[in-house]
VEXPAVEX-291575 format. One line per 3 residues: for each residue x, y, z of N, C-alpha, C. Coordinates in pm, 1 decimal, always signed. Example, Ala and Ser with C-alpha at 12.3 -4.5 7.8 and 13.67 -1.06 7.14 Angstrom:
! residues 2
+1319.0:-569.0:+780.0:+1230.0:-450.0:+780.0:+1320.0:-330.0:+780.0; +1285.0:-225.0:+708.0:+1367.0:-106.0:+714.0:+1290.0:+3.0:+787.0
! end
This chain:
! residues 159
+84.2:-118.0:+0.0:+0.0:+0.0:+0.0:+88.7:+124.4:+0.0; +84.2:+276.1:-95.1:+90.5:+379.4:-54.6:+54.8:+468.4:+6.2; +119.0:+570.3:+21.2:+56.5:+677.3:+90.6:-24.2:+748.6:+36.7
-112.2:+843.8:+76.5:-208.9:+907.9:-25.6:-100.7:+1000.0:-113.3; -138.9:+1059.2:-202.3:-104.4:+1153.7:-289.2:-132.8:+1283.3:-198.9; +10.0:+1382.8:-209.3:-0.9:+1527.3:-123.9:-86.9:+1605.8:-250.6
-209.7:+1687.5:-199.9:-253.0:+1773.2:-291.1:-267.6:+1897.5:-172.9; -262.9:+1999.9:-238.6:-276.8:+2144.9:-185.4:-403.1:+2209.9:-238.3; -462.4:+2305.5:-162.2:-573.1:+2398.0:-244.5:-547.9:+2524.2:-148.8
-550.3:+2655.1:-182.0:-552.3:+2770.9:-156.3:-660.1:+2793.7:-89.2; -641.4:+2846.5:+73.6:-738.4:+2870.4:+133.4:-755.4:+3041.4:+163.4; -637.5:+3117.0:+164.2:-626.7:+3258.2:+227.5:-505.7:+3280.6:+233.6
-469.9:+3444.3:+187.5:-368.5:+3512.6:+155.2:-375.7:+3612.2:+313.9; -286.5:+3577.3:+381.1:-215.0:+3703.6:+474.5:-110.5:+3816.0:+421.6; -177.6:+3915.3:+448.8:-71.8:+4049.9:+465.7:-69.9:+4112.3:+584.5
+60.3:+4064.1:+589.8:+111.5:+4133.8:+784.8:+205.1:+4249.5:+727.4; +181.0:+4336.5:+792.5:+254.3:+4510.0:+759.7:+324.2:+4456.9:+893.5; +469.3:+4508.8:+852.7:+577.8:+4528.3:+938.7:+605.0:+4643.8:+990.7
+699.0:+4613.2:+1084.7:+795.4:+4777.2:+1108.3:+945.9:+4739.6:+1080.5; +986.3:+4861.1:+1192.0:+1132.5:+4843.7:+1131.6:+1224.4:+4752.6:+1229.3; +1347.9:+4670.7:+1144.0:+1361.3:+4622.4:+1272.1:+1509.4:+4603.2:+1355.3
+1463.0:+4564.1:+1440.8:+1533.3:+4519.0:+1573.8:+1667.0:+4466.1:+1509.2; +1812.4:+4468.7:+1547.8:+1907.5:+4355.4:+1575.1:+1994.3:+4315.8:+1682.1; +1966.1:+4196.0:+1730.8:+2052.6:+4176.0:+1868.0:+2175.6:+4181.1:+1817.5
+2247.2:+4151.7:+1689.6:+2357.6:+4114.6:+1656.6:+2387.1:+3959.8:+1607.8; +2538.9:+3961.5:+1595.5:+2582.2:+3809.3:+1574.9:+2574.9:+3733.4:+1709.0; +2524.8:+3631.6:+1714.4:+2466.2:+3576.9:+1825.5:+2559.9:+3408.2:+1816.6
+2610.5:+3356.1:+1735.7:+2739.3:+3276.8:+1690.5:+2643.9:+3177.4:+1621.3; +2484.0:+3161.4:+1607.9:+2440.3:+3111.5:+1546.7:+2443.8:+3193.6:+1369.2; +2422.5:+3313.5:+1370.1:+2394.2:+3419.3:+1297.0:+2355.2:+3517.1:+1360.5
+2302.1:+3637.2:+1263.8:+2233.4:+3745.2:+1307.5:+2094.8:+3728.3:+1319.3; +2075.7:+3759.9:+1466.3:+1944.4:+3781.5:+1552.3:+1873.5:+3899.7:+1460.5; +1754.1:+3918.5:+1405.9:+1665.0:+4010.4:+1410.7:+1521.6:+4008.8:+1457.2
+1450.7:+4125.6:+1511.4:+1321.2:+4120.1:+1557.2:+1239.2:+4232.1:+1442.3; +1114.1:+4175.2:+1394.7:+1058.1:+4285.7:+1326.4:+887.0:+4285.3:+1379.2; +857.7:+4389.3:+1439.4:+757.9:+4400.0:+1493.7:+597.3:+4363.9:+1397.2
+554.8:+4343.1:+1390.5:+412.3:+4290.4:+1339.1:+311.3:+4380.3:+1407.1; +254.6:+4479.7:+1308.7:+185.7:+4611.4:+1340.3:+38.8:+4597.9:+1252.2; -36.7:+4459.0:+1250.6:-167.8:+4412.9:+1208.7:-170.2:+4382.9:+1003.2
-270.8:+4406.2:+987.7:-286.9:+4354.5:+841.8:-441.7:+4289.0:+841.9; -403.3:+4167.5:+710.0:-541.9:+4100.4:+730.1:-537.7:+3983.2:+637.9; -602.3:+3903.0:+641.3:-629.5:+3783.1:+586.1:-776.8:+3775.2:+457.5
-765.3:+3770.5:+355.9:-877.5:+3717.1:+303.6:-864.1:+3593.2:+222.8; -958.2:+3572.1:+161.7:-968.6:+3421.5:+63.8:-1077.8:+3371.8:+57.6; -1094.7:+3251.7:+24.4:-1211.7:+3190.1:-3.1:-1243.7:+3108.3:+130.4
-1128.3:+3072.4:+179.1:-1134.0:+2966.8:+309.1:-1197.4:+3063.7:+401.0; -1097.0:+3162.2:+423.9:-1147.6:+3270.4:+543.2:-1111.0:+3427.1:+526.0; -1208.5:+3520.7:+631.0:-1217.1:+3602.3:+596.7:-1189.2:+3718.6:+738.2
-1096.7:+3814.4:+717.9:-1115.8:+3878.5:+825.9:-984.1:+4007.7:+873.1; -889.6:+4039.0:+957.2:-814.9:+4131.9:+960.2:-789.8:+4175.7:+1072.8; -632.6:+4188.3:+1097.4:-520.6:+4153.4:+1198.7:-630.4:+4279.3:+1316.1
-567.3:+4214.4:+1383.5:-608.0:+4238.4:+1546.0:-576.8:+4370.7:+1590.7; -677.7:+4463.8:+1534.6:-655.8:+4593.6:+1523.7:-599.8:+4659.7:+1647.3; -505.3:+4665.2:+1644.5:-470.9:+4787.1:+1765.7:-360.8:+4668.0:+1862.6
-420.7:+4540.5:+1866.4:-382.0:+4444.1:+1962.1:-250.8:+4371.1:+1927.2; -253.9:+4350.4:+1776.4:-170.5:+4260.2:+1720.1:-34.9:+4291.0:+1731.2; -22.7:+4447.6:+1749.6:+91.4:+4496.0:+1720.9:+165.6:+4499.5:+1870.5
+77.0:+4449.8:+1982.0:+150.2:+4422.2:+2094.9:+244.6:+4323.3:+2141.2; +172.5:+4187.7:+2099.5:+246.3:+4087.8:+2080.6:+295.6:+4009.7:+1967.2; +261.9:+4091.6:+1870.6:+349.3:+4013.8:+1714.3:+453.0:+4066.7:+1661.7
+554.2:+3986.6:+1649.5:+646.8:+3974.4:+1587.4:+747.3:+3852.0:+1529.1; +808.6:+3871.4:+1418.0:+885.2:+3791.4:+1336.4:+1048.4:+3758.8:+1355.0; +1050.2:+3663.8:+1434.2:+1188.9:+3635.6:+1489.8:+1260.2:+3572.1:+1424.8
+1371.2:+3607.4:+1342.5:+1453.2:+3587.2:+1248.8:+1617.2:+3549.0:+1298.1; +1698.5:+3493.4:+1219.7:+1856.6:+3447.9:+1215.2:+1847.0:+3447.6:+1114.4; +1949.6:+3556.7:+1041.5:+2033.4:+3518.2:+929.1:+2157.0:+3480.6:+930.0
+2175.1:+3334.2:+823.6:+2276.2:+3253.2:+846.1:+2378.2:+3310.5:+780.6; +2543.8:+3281.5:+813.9:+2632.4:+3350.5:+727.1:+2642.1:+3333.0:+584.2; +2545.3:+3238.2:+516.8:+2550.3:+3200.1:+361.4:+2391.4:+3313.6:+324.6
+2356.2:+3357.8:+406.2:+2221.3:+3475.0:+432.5:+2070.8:+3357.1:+386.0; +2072.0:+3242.6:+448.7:+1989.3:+3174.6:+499.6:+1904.6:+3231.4:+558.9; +1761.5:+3252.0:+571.8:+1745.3:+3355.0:+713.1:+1595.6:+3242.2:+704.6
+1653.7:+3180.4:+835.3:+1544.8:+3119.0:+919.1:+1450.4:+3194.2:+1015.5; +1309.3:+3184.3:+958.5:+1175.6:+3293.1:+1015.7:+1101.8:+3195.6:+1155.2; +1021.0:+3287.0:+1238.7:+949.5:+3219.5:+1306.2:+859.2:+3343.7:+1356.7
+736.4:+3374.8:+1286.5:+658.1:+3497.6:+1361.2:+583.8:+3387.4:+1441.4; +501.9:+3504.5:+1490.5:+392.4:+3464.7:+1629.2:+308.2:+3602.6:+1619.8; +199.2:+3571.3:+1568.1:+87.4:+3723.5:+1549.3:-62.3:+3597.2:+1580.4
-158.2:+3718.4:+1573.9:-287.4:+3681.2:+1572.9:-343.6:+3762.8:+1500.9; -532.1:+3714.2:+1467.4:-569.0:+3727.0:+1387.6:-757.4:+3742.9:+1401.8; -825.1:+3856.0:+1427.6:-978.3:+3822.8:+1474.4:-1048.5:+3812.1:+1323.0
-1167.1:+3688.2:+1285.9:-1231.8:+3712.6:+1169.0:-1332.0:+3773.1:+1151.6; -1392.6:+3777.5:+1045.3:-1502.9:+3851.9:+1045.1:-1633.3:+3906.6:+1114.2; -1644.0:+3764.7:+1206.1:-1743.2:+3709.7:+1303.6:-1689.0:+3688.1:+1418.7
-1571.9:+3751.9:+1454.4:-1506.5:+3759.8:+1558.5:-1445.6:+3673.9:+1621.4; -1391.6:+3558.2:+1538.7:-1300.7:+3416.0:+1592.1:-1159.3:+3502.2:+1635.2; -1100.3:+3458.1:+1728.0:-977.6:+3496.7:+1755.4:-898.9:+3396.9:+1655.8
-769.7:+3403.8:+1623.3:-699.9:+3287.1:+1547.9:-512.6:+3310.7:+1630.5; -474.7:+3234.0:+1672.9:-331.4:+3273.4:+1712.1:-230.0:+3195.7:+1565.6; -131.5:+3215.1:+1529.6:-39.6:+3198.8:+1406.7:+74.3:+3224.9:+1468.1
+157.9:+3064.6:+1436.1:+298.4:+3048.6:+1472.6:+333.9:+2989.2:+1307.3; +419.5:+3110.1:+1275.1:+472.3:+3082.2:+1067.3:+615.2:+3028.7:+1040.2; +649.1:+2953.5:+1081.2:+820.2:+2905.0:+1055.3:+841.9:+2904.1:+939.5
+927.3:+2940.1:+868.3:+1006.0:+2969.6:+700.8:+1112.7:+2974.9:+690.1; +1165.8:+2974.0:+568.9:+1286.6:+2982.3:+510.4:+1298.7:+3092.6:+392.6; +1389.1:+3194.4:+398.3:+1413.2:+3305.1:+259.5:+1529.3:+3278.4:+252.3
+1587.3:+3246.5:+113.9:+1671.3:+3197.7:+32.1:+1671.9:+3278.1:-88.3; +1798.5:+3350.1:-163.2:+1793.0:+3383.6:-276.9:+1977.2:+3401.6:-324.9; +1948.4:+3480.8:-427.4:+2126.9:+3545.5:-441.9:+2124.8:+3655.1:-373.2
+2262.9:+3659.1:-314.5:+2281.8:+3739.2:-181.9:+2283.1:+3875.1:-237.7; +2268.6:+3937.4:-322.5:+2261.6:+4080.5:-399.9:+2121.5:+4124.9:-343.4; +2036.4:+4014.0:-381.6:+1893.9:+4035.2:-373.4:+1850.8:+4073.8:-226.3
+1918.7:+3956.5:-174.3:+1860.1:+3944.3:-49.0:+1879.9:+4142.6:+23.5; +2049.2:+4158.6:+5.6:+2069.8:+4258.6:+47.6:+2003.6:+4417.8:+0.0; +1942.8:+4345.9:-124.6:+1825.8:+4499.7:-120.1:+1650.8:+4533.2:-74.4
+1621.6:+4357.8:+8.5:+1525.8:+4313.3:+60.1:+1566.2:+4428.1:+214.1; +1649.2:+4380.0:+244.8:+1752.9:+4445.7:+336.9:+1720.2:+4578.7:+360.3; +1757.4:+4616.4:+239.4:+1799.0:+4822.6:+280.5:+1617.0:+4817.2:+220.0
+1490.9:+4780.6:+192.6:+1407.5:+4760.1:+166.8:+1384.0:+4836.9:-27.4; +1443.3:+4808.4:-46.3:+1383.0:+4792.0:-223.9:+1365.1:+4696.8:-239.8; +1304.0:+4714.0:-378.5:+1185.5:+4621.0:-459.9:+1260.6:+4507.8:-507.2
+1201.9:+4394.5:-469.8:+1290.7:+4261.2:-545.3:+1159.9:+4179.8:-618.7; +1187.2:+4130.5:-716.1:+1101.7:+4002.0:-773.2:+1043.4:+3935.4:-664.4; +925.7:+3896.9:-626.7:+913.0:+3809.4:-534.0:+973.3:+3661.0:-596.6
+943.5:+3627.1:-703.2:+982.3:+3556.7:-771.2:+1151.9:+3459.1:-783.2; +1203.9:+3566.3:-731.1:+1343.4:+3520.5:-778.6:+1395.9:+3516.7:-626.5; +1292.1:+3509.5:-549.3:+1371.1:+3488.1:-387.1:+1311.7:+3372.9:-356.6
+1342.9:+3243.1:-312.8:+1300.3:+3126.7:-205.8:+1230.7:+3201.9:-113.1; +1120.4:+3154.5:-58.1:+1024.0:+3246.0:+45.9:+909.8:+3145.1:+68.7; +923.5:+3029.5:+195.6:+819.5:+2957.6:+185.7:+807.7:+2939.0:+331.0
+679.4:+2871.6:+386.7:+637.4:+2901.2:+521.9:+531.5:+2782.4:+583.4; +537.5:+2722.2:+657.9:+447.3:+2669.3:+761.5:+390.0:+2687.7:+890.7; +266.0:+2759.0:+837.0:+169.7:+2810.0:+909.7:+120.9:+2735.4:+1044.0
+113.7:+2786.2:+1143.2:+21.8:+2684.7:+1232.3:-54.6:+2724.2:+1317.3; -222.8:+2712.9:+1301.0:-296.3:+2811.8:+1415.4:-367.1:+2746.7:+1492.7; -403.9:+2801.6:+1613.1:-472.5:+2761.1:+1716.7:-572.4:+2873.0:+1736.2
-723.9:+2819.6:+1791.2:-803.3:+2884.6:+1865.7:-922.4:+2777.5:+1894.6; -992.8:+2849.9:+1993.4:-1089.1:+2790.4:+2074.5:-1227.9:+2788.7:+1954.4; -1257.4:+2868.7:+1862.1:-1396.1:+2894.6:+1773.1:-1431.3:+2789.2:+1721.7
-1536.2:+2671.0:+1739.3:-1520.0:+2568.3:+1667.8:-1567.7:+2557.1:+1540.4; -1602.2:+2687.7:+1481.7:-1630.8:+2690.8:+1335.3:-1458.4:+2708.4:+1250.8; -1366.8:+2717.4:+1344.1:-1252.6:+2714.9:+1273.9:-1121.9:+2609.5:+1337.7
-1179.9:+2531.5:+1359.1:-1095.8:+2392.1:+1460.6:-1018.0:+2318.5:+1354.3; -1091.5:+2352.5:+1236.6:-1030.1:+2284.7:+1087.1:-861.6:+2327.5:+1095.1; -894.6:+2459.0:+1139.7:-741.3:+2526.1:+1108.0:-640.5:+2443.7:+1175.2
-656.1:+2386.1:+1291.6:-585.1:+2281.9:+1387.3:-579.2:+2153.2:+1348.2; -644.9:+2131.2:+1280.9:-631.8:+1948.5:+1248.9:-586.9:+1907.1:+1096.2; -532.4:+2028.6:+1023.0:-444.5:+2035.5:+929.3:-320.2:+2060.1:+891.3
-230.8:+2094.5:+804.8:-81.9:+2084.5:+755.9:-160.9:+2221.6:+665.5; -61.7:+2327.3:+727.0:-65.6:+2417.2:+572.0:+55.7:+2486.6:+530.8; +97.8:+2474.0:+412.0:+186.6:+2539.1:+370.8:+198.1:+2725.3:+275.4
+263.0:+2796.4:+264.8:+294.3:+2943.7:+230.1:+362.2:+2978.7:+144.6; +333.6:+3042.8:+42.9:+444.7:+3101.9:-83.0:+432.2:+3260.4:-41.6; +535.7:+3306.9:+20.9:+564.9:+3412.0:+72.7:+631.8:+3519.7:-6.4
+617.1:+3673.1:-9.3:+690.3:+3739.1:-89.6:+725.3:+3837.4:+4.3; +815.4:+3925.1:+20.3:+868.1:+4008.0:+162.1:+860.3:+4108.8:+18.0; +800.3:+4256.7:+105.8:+806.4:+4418.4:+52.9:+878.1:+4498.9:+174.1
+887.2:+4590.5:+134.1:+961.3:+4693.3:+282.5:+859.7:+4686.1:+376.8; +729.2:+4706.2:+361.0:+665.8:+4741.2:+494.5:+528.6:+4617.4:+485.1; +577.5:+4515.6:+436.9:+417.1:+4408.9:+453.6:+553.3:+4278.0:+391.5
+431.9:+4179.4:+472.0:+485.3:+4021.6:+400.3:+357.8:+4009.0:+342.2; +313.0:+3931.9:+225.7:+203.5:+3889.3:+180.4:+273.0:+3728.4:+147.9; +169.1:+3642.1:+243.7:+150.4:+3487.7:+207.0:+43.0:+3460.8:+195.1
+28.3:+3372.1:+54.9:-45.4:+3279.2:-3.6:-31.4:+3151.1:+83.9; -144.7:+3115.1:+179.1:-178.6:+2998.1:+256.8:-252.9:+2887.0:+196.1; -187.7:+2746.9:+174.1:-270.7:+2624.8:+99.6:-272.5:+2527.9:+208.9
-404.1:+2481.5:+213.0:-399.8:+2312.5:+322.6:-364.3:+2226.1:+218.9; -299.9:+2153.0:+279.6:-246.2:+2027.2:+276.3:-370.9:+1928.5:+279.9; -426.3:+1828.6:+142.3:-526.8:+1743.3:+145.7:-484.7:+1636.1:+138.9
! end
């Protein structure tokens, strides 16, 4: 017997607006950065709704290491209220990968191809709403594109 076949379908696109950010420094893993998470919003077909106005920007942010080959391993932690008022909490682990030219004008924040940068992500949310419990008992994966002041990811479950 095999395993099933992995299929994906597009459920909802996040745009989290950033700020500016933080660096602890070289930390001997890489460079530490913090970039604050100052709300946004989610729509799609799956779900519908927009970052935690006023709230989000208290406790969200995107905790980053860039590696000395400029690897830069992601891990935000934001939330998310929907339309109908579900709370949603989001823990996003990723990887951005590109040629290091690029990366470094992601950096000083100009415009790069989203295209021509590696930028992918695994989403994972929790909340109590049981019209959205789905979100917990799935695998979803992210095609991510970084701008100066927003990330926009394309979110697919895993079928």
């Amino acid at each position: 017997m095999t395993a099933p076949v992995l299929e994906t379908r597009y459920v909802f696109t996040l745009t989290v607006m950033i700020g500016a950010v933080t660096s602890a420094g070289e930390t001997g893993i890489g460079v530490r950065r913090i970039i604050p998470i100052h709300g946004g919003e989610v729509k799609g077909p799956g779900l519908n709704g927009e970052g935690v106005s006023g709230r989000i920007c208290d406790f969200g942010a995107d905790f980053q290491v860039i590696r000395p080959s400029e690897l830069i391993d992601l891990e935000a932690k934001y939330g998310f209220e929907t339309d109908d008022g579900a709370t949603i909490y989001v823990e996003n682990r990723g990887i951005r990968f590109g040629p290091i030219d690029l990366l470094q004008k992601l950096k000083r924040g100009e415009p790069v191809e989203p295209a021509l940068i590696y930028f992918r992500t695994h989403p994972r949310f929790e909340t109590g709403h049981d019209k959205y419990r789905w979100l917990m008992e799935h695998v979803f994966v992210g095609s991510a594109a970084r701008h100066a002041d927003r990330v926009i990811i394309d979110v697919h479950v895993v079928l």
